[in-house]
N, C-alpha and C positions, 0 to 999 in steps of 0.2 A: 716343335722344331720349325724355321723358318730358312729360309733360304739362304739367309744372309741380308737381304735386301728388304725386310720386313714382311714381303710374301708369304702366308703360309704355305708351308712343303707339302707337295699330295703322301710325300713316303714321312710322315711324322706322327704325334698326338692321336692316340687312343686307338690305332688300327694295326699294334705291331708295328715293327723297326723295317724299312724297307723288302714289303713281301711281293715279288712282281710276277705275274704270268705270261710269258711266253708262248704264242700261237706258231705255229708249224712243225717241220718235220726234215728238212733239206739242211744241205751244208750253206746255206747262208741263216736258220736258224744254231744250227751247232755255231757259226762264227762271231753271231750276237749274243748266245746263251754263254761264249767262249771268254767274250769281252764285258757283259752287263757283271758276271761272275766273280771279275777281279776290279769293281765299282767297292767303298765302302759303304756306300746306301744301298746297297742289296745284302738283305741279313738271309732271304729265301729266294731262290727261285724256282718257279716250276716250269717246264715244259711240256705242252699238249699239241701232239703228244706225244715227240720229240723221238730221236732213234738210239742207234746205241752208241753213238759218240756223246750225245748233251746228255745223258746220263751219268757221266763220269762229271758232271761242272752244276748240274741241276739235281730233279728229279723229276721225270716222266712220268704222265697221265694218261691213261689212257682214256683221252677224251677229242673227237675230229673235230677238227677248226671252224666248221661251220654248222656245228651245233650251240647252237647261243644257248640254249635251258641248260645245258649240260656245265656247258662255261658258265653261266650264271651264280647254278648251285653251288659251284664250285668256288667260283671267286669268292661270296659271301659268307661258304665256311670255314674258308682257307684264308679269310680277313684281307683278299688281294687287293693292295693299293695302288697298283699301276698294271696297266697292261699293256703289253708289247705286239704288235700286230706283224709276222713275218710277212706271210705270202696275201697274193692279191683277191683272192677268192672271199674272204670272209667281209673284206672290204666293200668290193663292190655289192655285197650281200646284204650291207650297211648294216655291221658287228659296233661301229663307233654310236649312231643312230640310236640303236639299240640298250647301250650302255646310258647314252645321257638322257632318252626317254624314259629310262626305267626308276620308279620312284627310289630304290633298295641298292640301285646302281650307280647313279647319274654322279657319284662325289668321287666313282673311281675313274679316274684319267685314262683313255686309250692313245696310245702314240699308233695316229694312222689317220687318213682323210675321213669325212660322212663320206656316205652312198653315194653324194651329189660332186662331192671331189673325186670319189672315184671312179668316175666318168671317163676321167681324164687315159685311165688306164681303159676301162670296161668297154669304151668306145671310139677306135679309131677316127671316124667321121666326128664326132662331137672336139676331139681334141684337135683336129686340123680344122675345123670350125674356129675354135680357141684361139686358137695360132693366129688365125685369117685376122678375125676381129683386134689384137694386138696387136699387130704387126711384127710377130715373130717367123725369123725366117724359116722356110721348110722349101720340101718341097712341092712343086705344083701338083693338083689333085680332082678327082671329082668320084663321086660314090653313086652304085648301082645297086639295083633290085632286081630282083625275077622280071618284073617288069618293062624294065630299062634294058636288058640284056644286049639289043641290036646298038644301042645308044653307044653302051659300054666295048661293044666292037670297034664301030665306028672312033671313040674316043680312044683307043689301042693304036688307033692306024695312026693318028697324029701324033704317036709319041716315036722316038727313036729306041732300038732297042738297048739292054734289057730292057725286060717291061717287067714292075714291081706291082703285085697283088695282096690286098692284105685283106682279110678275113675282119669285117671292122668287131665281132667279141671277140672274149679270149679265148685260146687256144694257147697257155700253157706253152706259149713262145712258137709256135709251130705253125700259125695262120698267116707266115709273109712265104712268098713264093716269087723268087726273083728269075724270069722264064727268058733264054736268049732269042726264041724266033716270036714272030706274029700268032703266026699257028698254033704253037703250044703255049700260050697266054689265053690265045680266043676261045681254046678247048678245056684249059684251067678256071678261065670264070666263070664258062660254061660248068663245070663240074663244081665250084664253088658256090655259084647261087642254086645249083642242083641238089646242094645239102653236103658236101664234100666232110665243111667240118658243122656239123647238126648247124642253130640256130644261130652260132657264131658266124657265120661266114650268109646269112642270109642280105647280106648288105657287104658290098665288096667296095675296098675303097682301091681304083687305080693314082699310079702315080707314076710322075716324072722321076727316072732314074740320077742319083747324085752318086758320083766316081770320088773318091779321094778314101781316107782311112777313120775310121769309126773311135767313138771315144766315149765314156759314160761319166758323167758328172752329176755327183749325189749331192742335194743338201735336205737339211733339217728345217726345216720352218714351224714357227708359234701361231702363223698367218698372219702377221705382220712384221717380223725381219726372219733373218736367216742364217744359217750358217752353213759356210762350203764346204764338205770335208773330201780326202783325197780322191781324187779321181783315179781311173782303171781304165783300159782296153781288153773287150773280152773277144775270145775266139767262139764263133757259134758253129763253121761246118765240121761235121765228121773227120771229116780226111785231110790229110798233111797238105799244103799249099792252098787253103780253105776253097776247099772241095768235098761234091758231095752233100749228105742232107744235112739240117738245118736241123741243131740239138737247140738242147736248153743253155751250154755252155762246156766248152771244152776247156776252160782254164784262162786266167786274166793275169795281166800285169800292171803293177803301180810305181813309181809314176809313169807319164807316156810323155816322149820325150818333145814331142810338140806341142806338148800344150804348156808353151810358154808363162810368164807372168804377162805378156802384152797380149796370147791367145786368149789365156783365163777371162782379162780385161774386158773380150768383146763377147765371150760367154756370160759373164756377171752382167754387164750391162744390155746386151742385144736381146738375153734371151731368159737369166734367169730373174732379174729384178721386174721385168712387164708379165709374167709367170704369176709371181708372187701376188705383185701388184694388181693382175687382171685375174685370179682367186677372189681377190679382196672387194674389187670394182662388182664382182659379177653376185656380191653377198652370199661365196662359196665356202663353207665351214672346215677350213685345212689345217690341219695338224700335223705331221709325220714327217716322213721322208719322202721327197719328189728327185725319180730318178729321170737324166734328160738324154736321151738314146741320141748322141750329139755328130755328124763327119764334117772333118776335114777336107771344106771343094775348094776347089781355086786350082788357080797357076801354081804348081809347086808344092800341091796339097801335100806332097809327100816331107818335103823340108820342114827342119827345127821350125814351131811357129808360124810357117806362112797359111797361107789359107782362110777361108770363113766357115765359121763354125755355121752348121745349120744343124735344126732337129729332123729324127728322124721318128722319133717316139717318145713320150713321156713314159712313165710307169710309176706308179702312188707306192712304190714300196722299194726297197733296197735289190740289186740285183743278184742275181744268182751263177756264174760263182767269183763275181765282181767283190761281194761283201767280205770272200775270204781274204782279200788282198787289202779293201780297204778296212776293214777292221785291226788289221795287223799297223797299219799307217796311222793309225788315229791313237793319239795318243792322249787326249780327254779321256776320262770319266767322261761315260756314254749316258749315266744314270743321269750325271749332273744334268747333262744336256736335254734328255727326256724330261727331267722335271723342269728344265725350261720352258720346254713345249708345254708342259700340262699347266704352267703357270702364268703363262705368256711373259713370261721375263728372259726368253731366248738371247736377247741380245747383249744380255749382261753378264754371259757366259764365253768363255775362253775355248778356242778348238786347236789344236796345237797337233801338228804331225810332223811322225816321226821321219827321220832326213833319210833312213834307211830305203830300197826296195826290197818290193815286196814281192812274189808273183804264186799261182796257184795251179798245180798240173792235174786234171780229173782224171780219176782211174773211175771207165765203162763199164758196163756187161757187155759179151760180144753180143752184134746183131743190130744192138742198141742205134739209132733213133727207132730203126724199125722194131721187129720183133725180137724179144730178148726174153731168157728167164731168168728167173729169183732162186735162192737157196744154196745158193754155192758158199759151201765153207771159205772163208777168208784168213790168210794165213800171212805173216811176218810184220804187223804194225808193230808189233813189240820191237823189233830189231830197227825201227827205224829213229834217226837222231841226227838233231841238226835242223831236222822239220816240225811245222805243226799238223798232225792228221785232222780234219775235219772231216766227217761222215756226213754223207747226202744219202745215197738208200741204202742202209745198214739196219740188221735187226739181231736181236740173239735170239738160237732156235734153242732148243730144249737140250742140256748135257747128253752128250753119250754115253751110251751105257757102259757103267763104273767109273765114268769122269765124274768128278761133281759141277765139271766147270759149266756154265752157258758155251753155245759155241757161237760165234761172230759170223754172218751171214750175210751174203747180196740181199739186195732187197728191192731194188728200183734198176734203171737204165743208169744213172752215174753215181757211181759205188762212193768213191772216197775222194777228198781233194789236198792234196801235197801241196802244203804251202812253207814257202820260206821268207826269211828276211836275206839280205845279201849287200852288201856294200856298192852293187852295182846289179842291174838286172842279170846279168852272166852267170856271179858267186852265186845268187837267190836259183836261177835254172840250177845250174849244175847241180844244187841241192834239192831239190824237186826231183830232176830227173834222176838221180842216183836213188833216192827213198823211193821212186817211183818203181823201181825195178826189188824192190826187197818185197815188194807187197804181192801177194799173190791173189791170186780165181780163176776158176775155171773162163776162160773166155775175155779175160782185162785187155783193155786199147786203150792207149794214151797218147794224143797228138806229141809229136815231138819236136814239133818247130814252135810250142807257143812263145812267144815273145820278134821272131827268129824277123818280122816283118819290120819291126823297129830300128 
């Protein structure tokens, strides 16, 4: 089987008819496992090691993401010919690395950066480095040590407030900390380079605060062209009028009504083609998805199109709960375009979205960013319609006694994500928030102005 193009296909000849493994376990892995599923190049898919939403579109392994022997044994007996990389963990662990050094591996494709790409995510200061040496816009910066601490005061004082702190490892979305006074910045980086978040935050990057409205723009790259597919606005605080702590993601909308064809334009050329290009320059080995954590500053930041895009973060992997919106939008065969990637024939491939919106409402655990628990029976997905359910921490616990059924169970800090399509961002709410209210748990929070700042 070849592509079309005379390329041979990684999904063809002698390894089984497209057999892909999927790595993670959130509702942006159920929204890829949701979408690779109704590809005709996928005859199998597996997820490791996935919850109990990508169980109904896969089958689940119980295998964690960042166990490579475990994934190994597995891909080679399960004849896997692609692999799909969700979350950023196994990445930066360098899982791609590992796959093409391995003599028994190296012919199965992973769709995800090396080690060395993801950096880009794994390192706040390395990626504002990036930026620097490009001349991609961001914002102004400078990065501190245990060391440096008085430096890093002093450098506090010349900024106006907020004052933005960012943990330069990962933290799991949770290492930026945007502080209104002097004070509680000086006493935050104090407590960050103090070990706040362990080895992640042993290096603090400060920055210059940018005011206008935030936007994510995902593409695909083969590492040398690309493809753009819909962008998303996601909401990240707790609380209504984004207030309060800073989650993983309280629900997203697509499209975003500023980011015009003439905004995209200074996005594609200003920030994501010298990206690409400075990957390429730097002999960076990139494959996957580059998500571009992108605001709208300027005069008028708030208006259709006006504004300048700058970045605010990269991340080597798709977002989270960005992907349920844009998966809904994308209307390619995702397989096709993955065996792009694995082929290097990206650009000979078509990405075509659909004209509909999209948006994604996440049902919580109470308590959730902070302390939250698990195990709460979950009740009424069945009754809901009209929506797509995508589960993020979902598990099944053990039948009650004399049910034969599994029961459906919380399992994490953001339980489920309500996503619709809608003829307009409004029809798409209304239907979210209406399926949002059938679904039960003990303790469920669901913002209810997402979209509302549009």
């Amino acid at each position: 089987m070849t592509n079309g193009k005379g390329t041979p296909s990684p999904l063809g000849e002698g390894r089984g008819e497209g057999r892909i493994l999927l790595l993670g376990s959130g509702g942006r892995e159920h929204a890829l496992a949701w979408k690779i599923s109704q590809s005709d190049k996928c005859e199998k898919l597996y997820i490791a090691p996935g919850n109990a939403g990508t169980a109904a579109v896969g089958e689940n392994v119980n295998i964690k993401v960042n166990d490579f022997e475990a994934i190994k044994m597995f891909a080679l007996r399960n004849r896997i010919q692609m692999v799909v990389v969700g979350p950023e963990d196994p990445l930066v662990n360098g899982i791609s690395d590992y796959f093409k050094n391995d003599p028994e591996l190296k012919d199965i494709p992973v769709i995800g950066p090396s080690k060395q790409g993801a950096v880009l995510e794994g390192s706040k200061d390395f990626a504002k480095g990036f930026m620097q040496r490009h001349g991609i816009p961001t914002a102004a910066y400078r990065t501190f040590t245990r060391e440096t601490l008085a430096e890093g005061k002093a450098f506090l004082r010349t900024l106006q407030p907020p004052y933005v702190l960012k943990a330069d490892g990962l933290c799991a979305g949770k290492g930026v900390l945007i502080l209104p006074t002097l004070e509680e910045a000086e006493r935050e980086l104090e407590e960050m380079l103090g070990g706040m978040f362990g080895g992640a935050s042993s290096r603090v990057v400060i920055e210059e605060f940018l005011d206008g409205i935030e936007c994510s723009v995902f593409v695909l790259t083969d590492g040398k062209s690309y493809k753009i597919l819909p962008e998303a606005k996601d909401y990240k605080r707790i609380g209504e009028g984004d207030t309060g702590l800073n989650t993983g993601g309280m629900g997203s909308v697509s499209p975003v009504p500023f980011a015009t064809k003439e905004w995209m334009q200074k996005v594609e050329d200003r920030i994501i083609r010298p990206t690409v290009e400075g990957l390429k320059a730097e002999g960076i080995d990139y494959k996957g998805f580059i998500f571009f954590g992108l605001i709208n500053t300027g005069a008028g930041g708030k208006e259709q199109g006006a504004g300048e895009p700058k970045v605010i973060e990269y991340n080597v992997r798709m977002g989270d709960p960005e992907t349920e919106t844009v998966m809904l939008r994308l209307k390619s065969d995702i397989v096709d375009l993955f065996e792009g990637v694995a082929t290097g024939t990206l650009a000979e491939r078509k990405v075509e979205f659909d004209e509909r919106a999209a948006v994604c409402v996440m049902l919580v655990s109470g308590g959730y960013p902070g302390h939250y628990e698990k195990g709460f029976p979950i009740t009424g997905v069945e009754d809901v319609w009209g929506s797509i359910v995508f589960h993020a921490g979902t598990a099944f616990a053990p039948p009650l006694e004399g049910t034969g059924e599994a029961q459906l169970v919380t399992n994490g800090g953001r339980v489920i994500a309500v996503s619709s399509y809608g003829k307009d961002k409004e029809e798409a709410l209304q239907k979210s928030f209406a399926n949002a209210k059938l679904i039960q748990f003990q303790g469920k929070n669901f913002r209810r102005d997402i979209g509302a700042d549009l």
